[in-house]
N, C-alpha and C positions, 0 to 999 in steps of 0.2 A: 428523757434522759437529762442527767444533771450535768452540766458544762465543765468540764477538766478545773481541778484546783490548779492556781497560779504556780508556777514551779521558779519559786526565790535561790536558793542557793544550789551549789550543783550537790550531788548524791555523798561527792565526797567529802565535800567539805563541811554538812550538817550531819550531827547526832539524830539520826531522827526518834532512835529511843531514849535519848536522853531524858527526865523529868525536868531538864530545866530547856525542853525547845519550846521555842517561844514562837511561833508563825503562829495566825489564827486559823480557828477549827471551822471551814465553812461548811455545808451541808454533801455530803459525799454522797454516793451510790454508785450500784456495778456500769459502769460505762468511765467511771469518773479516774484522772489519774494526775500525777502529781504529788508534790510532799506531803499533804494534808493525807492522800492515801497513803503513804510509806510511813508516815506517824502513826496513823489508825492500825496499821500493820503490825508493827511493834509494840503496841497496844494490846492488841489480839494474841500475839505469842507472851506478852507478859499473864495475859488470860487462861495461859495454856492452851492458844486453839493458834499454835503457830500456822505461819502462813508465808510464805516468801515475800519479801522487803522489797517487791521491784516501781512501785508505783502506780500500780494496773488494780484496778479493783475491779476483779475479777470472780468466776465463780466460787471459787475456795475463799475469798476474802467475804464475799458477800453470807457462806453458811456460817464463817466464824464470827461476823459480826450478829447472826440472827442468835446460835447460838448463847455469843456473852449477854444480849437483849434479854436473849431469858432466863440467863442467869441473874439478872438486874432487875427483873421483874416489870420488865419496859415492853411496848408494843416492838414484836419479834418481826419488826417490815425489812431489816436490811439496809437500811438510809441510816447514814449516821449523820447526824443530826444533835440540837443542844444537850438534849435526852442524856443520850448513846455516849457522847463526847464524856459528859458528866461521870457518866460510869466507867467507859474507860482508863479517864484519867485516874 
């Protein structure tokens, strides 16, 4: 399991779909929670593969990110990672 992303500002106070959020993207997967997932999140609904914004990367987070992988033409593991983040963004 990948150890929770650090949680910097509180929910309200950050855009986390903003294009200009600026936290860094560390390596996420389903267990992982935190802003880094709630940006990955909003990411995924920018993708069309919405998902609820709550910071839990969960199972719904984890098919939408396998999903946009393959839409990206990336290894479909689920781990968002430098890859995954690139495509995202």
């Amino acid at each position: 399991m990948i150890p929770a992303a650090s949680a910097a500002p509180s929910a309200a106070a950050a855009d986390y779909c903003s294009e200009s959020y600026s936290q860094n993207h560390p390596t996420i997967a389903q267990g992982s929670a935190g802003n880094a997932v709630r940006h990955a999140q909003c990411k995924l609904g920018k993708w069309g593969h919405p998902v609820t914004v709550d910071g839990i990367f969960g199972r719904a987070t984890y098919n939408a990110v396998r999903a946009v992988q393959r839409e990206c033409n990336i290894a479909d593991d689920g781990i968002v990672g430098p890859k995954t983040w690139r495509c995202l963004d």
